[in-house]
C-alpha positions as CSV (number, residue, x, y, z in Angstrom):
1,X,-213.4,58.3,-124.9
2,X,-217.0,56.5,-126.7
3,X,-218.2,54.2,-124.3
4,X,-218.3,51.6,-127.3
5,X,-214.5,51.7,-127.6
6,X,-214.6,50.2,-123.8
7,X,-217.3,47.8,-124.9
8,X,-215.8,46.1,-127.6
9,X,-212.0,46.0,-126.2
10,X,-212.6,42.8,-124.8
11,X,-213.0,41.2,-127.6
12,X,-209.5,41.7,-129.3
13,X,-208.0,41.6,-126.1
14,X,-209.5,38.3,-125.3
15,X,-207.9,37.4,-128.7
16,X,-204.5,38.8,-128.0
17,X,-204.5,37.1,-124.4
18,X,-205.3,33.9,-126.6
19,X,-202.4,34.4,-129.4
20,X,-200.2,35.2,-126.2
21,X,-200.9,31.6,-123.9
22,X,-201.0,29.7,-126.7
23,X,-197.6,30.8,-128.0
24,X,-196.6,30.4,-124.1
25,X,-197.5,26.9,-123.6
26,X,-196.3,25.7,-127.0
27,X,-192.8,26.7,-127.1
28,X,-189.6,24.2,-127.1
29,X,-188.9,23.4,-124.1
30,X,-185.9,21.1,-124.7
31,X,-185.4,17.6,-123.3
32,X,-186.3,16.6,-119.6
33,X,-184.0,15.4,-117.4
34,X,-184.3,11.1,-117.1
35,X,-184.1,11.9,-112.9
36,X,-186.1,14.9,-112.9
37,X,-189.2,12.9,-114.7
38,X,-188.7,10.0,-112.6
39,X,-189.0,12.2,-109.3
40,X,-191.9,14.0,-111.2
41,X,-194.1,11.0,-111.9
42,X,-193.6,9.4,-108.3
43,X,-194.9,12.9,-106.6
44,X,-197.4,12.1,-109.2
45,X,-198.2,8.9,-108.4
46,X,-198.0,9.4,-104.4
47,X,-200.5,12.1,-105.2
48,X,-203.0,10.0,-106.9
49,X,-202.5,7.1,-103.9
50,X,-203.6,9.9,-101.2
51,X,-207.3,9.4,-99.8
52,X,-209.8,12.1,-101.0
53,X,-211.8,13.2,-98.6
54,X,-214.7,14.5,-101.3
55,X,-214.5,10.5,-103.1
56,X,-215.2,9.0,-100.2
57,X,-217.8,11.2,-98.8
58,X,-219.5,11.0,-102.0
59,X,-219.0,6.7,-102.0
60,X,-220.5,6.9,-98.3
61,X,-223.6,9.4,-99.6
62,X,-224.1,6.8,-102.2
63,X,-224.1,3.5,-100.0
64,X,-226.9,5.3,-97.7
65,X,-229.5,6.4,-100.8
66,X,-231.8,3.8,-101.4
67,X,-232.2,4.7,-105.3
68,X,-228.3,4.2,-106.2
69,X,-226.9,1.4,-107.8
């Protein structure tokens, strides 16, 4: 097999893996249940209430340079 066959298969295989997700992540995917959503966005919002460690590392990093606002 020429090497330049395995040298340029990327590039319409990246294209193809492209054509692929996009098609994936775009499809119907019919109407959510009113329960189902509601459980959804309070995992989502219990998630965004949890502490993060890296924030508040990076808030206490700040406080101790001299130079930061």
């Amino acid at each position: 097999m020429p090497t330049w066959i395995l040298w340029l298969s990327p590039v319409p295989l990246s294209g193809l893996a492209a054509v692929l997700w996009n098609t994936w992540t775009s499809r119907d995917r019919g109407a959510a249940q009113a329960k189902e959503s509601v459980e959804q966005y309070a995992r989502f919002l219990k998630a965004m209430d949890a502490p993060d460690p890296a924030r508040d590392l990076a808030a206490t990093r700040l406080r101790k340079c001299p130079g930061a606002r």
